[in-house]
C-alpha positions in Angstrom: -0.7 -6.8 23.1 -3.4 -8.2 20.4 -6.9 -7.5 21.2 -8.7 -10.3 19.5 -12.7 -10.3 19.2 -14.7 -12.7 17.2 -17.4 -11.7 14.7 -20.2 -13.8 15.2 -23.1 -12.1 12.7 -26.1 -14.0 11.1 -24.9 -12.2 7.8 -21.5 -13.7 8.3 -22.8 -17.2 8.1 -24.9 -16.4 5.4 -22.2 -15.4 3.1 -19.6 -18.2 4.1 -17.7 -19.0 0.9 -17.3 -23.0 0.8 -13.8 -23.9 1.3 -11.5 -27.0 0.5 -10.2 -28.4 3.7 -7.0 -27.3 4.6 -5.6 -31.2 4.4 -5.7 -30.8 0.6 -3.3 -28.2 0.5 0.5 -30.0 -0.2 2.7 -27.3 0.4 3.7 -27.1 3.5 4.0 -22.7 2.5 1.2 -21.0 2.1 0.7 -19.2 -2.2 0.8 -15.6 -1.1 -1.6 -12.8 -2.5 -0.9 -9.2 -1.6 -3.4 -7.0 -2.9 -2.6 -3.7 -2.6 -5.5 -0.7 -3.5 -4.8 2.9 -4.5 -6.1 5.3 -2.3 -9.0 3.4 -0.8 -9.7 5.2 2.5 -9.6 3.3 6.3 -13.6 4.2 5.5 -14.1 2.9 2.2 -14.6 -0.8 3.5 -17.8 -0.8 5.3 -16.3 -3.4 7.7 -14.1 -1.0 8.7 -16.8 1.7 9.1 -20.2 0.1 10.3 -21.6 3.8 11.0 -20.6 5.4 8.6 -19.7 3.6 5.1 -22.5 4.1 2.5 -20.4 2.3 -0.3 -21.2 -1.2 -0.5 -18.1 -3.7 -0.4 -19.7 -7.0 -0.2 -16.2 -8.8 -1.2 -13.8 -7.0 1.2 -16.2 -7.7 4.0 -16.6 -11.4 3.3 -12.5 -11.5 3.4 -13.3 -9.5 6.5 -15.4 -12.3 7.8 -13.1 -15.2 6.9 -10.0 -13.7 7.9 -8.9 -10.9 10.4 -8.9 -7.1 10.1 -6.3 -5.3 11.3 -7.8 -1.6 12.7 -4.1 -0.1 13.2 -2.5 -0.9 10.1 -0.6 2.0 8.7 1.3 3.0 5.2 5.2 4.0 6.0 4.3 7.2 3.9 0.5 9.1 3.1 1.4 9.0 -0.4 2.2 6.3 -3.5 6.2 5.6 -4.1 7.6 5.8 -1.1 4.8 3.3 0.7 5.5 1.0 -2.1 9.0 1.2 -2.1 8.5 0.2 2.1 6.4 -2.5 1.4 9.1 -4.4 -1.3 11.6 -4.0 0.6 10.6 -3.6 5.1 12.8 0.1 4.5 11.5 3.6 5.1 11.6 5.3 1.9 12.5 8.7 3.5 16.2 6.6 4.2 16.4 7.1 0.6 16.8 9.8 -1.9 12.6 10.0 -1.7 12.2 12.8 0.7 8.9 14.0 -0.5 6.2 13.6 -3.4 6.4 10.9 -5.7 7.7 9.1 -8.6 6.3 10.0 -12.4 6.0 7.2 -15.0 9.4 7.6 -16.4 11.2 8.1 -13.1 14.5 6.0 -12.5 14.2 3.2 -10.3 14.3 3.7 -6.5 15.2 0.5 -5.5 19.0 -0.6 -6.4 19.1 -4.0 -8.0 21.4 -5.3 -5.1 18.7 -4.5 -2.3 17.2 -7.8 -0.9 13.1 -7.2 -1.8 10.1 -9.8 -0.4 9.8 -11.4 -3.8 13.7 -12.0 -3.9 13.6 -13.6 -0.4 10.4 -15.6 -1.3 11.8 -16.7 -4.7 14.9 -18.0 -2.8 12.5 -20.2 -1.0 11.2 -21.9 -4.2 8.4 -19.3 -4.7 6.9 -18.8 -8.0 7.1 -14.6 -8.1 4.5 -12.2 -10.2 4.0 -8.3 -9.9 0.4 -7.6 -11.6 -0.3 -3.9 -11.9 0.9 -0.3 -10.5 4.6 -0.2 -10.3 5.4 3.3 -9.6 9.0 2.8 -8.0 10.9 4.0 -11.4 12.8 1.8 -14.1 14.9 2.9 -17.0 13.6 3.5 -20.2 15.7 3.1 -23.2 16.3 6.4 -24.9 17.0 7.7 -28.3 20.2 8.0 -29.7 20.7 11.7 -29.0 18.4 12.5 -27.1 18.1 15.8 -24.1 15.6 14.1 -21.7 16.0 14.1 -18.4 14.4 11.1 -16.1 14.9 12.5 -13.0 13.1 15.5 -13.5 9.4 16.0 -14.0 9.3 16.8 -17.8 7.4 14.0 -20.0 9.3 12.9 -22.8 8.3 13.2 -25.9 7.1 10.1 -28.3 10.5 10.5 -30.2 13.2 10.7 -27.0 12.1 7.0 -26.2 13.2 3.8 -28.5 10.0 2.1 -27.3 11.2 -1.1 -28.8 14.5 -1.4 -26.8 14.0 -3.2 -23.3 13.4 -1.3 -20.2 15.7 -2.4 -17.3 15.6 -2.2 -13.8 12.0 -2.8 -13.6 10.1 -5.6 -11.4 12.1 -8.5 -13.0 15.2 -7.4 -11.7 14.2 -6.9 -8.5 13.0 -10.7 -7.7 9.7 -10.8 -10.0 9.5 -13.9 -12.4 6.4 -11.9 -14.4 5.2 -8.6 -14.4 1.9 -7.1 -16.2 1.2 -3.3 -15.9 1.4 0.4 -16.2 4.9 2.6 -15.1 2.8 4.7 -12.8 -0.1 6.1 -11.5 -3.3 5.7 -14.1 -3.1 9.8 -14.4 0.9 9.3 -15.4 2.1 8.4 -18.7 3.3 6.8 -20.5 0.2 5.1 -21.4 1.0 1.5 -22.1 1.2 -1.7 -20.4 4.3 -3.0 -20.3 5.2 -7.0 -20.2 7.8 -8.3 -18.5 10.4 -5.6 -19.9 9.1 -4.3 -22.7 5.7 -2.8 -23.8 2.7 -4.2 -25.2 2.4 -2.1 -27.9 4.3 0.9 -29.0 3.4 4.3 -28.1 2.2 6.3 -31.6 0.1 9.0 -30.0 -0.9 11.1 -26.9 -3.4 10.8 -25.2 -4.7 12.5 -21.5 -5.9 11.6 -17.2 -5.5 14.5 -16.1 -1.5 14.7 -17.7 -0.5 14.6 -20.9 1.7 11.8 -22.1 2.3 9.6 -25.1 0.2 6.4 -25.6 -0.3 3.3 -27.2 -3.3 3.6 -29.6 -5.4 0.9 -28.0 -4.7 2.2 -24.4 -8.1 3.2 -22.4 -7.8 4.2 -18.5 -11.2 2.6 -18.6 -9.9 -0.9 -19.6 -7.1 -1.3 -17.0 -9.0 -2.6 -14.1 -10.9 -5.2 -16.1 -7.1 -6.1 -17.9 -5.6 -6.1 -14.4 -8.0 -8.4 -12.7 -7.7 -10.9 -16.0 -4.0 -11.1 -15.8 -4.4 -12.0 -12.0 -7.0 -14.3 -12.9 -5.0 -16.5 -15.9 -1.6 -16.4 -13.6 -3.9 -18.3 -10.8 -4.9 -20.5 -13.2 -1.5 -21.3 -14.4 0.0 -21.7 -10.9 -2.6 -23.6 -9.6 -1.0 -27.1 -10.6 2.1 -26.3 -9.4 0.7 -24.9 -5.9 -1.3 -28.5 -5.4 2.4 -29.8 -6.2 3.8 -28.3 -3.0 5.7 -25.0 -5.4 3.7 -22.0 -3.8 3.6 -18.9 -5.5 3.5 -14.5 -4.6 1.2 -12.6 -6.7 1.5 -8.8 -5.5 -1.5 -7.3 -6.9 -1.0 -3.4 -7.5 -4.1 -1.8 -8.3 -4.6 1.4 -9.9 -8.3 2.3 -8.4 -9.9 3.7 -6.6 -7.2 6.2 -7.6 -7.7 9.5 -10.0 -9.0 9.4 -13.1 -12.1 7.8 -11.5 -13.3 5.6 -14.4 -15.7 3.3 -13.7 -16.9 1.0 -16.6 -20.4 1.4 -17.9 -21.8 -1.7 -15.9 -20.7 0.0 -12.6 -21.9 3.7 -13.2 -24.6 4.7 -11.0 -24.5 1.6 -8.8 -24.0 3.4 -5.6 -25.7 6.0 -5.9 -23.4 7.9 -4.7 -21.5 9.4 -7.1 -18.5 7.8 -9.4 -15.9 7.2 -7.0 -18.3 5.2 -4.9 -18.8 3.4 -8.4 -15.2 2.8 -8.7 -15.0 1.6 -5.2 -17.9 -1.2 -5.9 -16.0 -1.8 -9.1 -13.1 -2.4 -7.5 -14.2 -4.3 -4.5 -15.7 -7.1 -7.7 -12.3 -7.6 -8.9 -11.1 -8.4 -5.8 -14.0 -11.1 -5.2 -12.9 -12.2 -8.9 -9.7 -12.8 -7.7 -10.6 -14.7 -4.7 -13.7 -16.6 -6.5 -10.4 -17.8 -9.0 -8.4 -19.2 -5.6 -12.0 -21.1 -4.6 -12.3 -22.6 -8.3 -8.7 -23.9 -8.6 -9.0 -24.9 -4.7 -6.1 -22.6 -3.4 -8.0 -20.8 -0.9 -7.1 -22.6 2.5 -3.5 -22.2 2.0 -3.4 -18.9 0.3 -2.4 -15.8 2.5 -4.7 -13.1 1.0 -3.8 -9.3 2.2 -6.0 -6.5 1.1 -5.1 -3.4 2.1 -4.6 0.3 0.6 -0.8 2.5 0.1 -2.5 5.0 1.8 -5.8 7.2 3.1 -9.0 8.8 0.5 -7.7 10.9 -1.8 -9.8 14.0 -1.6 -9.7 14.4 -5.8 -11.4 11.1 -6.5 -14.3 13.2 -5.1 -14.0 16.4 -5.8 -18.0 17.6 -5.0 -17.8 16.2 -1.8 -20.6 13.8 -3.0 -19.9 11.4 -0.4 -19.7 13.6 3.1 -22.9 15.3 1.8 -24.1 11.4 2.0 -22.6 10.7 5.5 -20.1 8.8 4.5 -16.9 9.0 6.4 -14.2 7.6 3.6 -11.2 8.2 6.2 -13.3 6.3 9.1 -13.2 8.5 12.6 -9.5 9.8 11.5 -8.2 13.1 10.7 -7.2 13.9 7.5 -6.5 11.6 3.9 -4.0 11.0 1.7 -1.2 13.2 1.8 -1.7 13.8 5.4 0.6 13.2 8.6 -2.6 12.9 10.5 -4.1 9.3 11.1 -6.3 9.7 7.8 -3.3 10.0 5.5 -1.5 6.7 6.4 -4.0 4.4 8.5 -5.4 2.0 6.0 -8.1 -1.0 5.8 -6.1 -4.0 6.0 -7.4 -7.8 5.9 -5.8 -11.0 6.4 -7.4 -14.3 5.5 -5.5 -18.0 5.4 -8.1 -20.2 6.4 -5.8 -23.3 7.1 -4.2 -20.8 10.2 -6.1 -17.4 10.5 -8.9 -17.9 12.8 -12.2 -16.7 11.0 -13.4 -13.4 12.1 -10.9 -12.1 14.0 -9.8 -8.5 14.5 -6.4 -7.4 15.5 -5.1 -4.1 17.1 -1.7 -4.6 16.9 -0.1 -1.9 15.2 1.7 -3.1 12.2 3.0 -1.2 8.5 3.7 -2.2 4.8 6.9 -2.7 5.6 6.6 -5.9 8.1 5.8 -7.9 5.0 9.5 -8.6 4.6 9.7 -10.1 8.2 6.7 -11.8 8.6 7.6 -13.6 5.0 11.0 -14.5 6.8 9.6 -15.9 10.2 7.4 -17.7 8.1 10.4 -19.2 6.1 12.0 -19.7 9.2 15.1 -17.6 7.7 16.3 -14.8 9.4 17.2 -11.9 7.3 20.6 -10.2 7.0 21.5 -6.7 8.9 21.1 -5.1 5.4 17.7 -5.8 4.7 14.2 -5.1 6.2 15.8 -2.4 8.4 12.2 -1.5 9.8 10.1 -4.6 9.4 8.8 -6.8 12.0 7.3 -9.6 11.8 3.2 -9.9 12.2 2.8 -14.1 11.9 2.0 -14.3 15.7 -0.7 -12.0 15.4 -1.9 -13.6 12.3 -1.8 -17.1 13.8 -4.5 -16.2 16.9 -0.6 -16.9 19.0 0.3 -14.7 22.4 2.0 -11.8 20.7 5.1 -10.2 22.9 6.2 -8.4 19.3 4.3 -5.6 19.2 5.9 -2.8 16.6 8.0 -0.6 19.7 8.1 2.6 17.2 6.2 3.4 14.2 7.3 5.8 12.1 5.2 7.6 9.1 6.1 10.5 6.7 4.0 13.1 4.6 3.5 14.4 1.1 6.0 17.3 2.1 8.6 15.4 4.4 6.8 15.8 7.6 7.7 13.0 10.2 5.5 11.6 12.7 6.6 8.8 15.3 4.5 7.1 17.3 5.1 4.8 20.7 2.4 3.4 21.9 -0.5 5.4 22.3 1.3 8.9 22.1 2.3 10.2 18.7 4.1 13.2 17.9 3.8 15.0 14.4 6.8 17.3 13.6 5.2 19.7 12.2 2.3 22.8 13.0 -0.1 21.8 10.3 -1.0 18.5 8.1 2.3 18.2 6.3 0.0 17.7 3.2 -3.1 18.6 1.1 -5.7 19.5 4.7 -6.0 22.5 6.2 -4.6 24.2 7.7 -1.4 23.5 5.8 1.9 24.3 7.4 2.2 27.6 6.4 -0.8 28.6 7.1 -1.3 26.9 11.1 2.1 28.9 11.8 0.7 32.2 10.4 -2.6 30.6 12.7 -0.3 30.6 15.6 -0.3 27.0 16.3 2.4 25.3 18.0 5.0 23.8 15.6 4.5 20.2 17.1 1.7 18.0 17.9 1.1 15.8 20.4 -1.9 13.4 20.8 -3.0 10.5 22.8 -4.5 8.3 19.8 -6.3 5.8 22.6 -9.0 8.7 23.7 -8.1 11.2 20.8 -7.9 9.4 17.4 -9.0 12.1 15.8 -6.3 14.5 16.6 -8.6 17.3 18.4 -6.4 18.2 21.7 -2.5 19.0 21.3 -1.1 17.8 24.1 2.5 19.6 23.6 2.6 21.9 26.1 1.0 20.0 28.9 3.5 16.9 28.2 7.4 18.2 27.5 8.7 15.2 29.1 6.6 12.3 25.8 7.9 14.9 23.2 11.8 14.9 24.1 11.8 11.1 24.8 9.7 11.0 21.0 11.9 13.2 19.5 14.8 10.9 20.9 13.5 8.1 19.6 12.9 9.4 16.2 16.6 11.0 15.7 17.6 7.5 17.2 16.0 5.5 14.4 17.5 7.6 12.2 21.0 7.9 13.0 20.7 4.2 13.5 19.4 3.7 9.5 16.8 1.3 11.4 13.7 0.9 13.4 14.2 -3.3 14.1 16.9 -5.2 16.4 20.2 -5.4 14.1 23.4 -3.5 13.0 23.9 0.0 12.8 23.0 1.1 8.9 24.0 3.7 6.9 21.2 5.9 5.3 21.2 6.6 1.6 21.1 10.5 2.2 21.3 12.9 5.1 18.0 12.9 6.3 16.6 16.0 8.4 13.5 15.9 10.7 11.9 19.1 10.0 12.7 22.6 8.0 9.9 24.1 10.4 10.2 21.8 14.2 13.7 20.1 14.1 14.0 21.2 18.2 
């Protein structure tokens, strides 16, 4: 059941944003805006963590204050692709051939053209459809005649084994996008190019390196992709705005490549925190999301706009690799265990804000636990359109939450996966981790908490230990068989939500280390 409690802060009522009144708004849908950050922590957002958040996010906790926060939102997957892939579509990733790590920039696409995605479902409803940023979900470059290279593996091309002026296919316009703007990848991934629509911007002639070596367009800068993201949001607003007042609403999914590594704030944000250049980048990155929302006041969009901020998964421990910010007391994963990569609450449990003045009530907070992937049913209950047995296999709706309504819904199972393949499932309170260690980058890593001795499950109660201090394994047999039930269940099933029997896209197995 929802928990709701209102926010009622001097410093709330200070910073109230004026609004149109709903009554302008002539659609009877609301424009959609899913902004999605990379690898901003549960802690980041100081809404999220009063105590303990030293970076300053005056935007996010304004949204905060207008809309509702959800404090149990999770990421299907503690790392990049695969939560992605989740959110487009309301599917695990680990049903298909993603079993662990990620994509790289030249990767072939994950999602199959015939697989029903949220923009296709919301363009079928008269919604105007544009993907702004990180796609990282693979499409198919055009190779050279002749050529060796092999996408699926991890080996970067070389300038020659791509005809950059051919047309990439089976990228975001083929999977229910009308525009897309952005990068292939990860800001540390080449190739380094922004690509428009199907094609790049300009062709690669060099190479150039974040971290990996790739080849590049000439006029590509890490540094400039954050300010060119938040511009290319800000002039499709602009042009939709008409329209939107004319009752044709419009999705812009937002992918942002910051916070994440290389950690490259521009020179007007450096030093602004104090605290180091990922804080920087965090400040930075909070302003372009005010930018984004200052654009929806001007054109007077913001009353029926459904904005969603939220993160593809927990702090990635790189983007601060002194450790600047726990010497400060900041807690970038929040009071959770763990960050990215993790199958501990800090890898997948992200900030995540709602705000649709015309419906949300202001300052509202939510504990129903939701994932990425209940966009893809929340955008059908709100189309009043059900959705067929093949699609959103592990989606369920969230609109009753979001409306303030009595919410019988509640996710039964959730169900998240690790850098490695490790599976966690979680039902209600108690969630077991297959696995000894974190499944990711914390210590103790699997290996080593088996060498340690520790038991090769783990069993908490997240209500009076969210910080995954006391296994409870060995004092409660009975919650890990009916958890380990569930979880095979789900699986052999090929979904979480009410519906027909699916088939996976691979065999999928629990656990090399705990699969009894």
């Amino acid at each position: 059941m929802n928990i709701f409690l209102k926010i009622t802060t001097v410093c709330v009522l200070a910073n109230a944003i004026q609004l149109e009144s709903p009554a302008v708004a002539k659609s009877s849908q609301p424009n959609i805006v899913y902004i999605l950050a990379d690898d901003l922590g549960y802690g980041d957002v100081q809404a999220f963590n009063p105590k303990n958040g030293k970076i300053k996010t005056p935007n996010l906790d304004r949204l905060a204050a207008r809309g509702m926060m959800f404090r149990d939102a999770h990421s299907g997957s503690s790392v990049c692709s695969p939560t992605r892939y989740g959110l487009l579509t309301g599917r695990y990733s680990w049903r298909t051939r993603m079993q662990s790590g990620v994509l790289n920039g030249f990767s072939p696409p994950l999602i199959p053209r015939d697989r029903l995605t949220v923009p296709a479902l919301l363009k079928q409803h008269g919604y105007a459809t544009a993907c702004v940023g990180k796609w990282h979900l693979g499409m198919d470059w055009p190779k050279s005649p002749g050529t060796s290279f092999d996408p699926a593996g991890k080996v970067v091309p070389a300038l020659s084994e791509i005809d950059w002026s051919r047309t990439i296919s089976n990228g975001p316009t083929s999977l229910g996008f009308d525009y897309y703007f952005g990068i292939s990848a990860s800001l540390d991934m080449p190739p380094y190019v922004f690509i428009q629509n199907d094609q790049v911007t300009s062709v690669p002639t060099t190479e150039k390196k974040w971290i990996r070596s790739g080849p590049a367009a000439a006029d590509f800068e890490a540094i400039d992709v954050l300010p060119t993201l938040t511009s290319k949001s800000i002039e499709l607003i602009d042009g939709y705005a008409t329209d939107a007042h004319s009752g044709k609403p419009f999705f812009l999914y937002l992918a942002l490549a910051s916070p994440h590594t290389p950690v490259l704030p521009t020179p007007e944000w450096q030093g602004k925190s104090g605290l180091g250049d990922y804080a920087d980048f965090v400040m930075q990155t909070d302003a372009a999301i005010g930018d984004v929302l200052a654009q929806l006041d001007k054109n007077r969009l913001t009353a029926n706009t459904l904005v969603i901020v939220t993160s593809d998964n927990g702090f990635a421990p790189p983007g601060d690799p002194q450790s600047v910010l726990r010497k400060s007391g900041h807690l970038p994963s929040g009071p959770f265990r763990g960050s990215k990569a993790d199958i501990f609450e800090g890898g997948h449990r992200v900030p995540f804000i709602a705000c649709w003045p015309a419906k949300i009530p202001a300052g509202t907070i939510s504990d129903r636990t939701i994932c990425h992937t209940d966009l893809m049913a929340t955008c059908a209950e709100l189309l009043k359109t059900p959705l067929p047995d093949n699609a959103g296999e592990d989606s369920f709706s969230f609109l009753p939450a979001l409306l303030g309504q009595l919410d019988t819904t509640n996710r039964p199972t959730i169900v998240n996966h690790s850098s490695t393949g490790r599976f966690a499932i979680r039902v209600g309170n108690w969630k077991l981790s297959l696995c000894p260690g974190s499944g990711g980058w914390a210590l103790p890593k699997d290996e080593e908490a088996l060498q340690q001795g520790l038991p090769p499950l783990q069993l908490y109660d997240l209500a009076k230990d969210p910080g995954e201090v006391t296994n409870l394994q060995a004092t409660h047999p009975e919650i890990v068989g009916q958890l380990k039930v569930r979880l095979r269940t789900e699986i052999a099933n090929g979904r979480s939500s009410p519906g027909t029997k699916q088939p996976n896209d691979v065999p999928i197995e629990i656990s090399a280390i705990a699969s009894e």
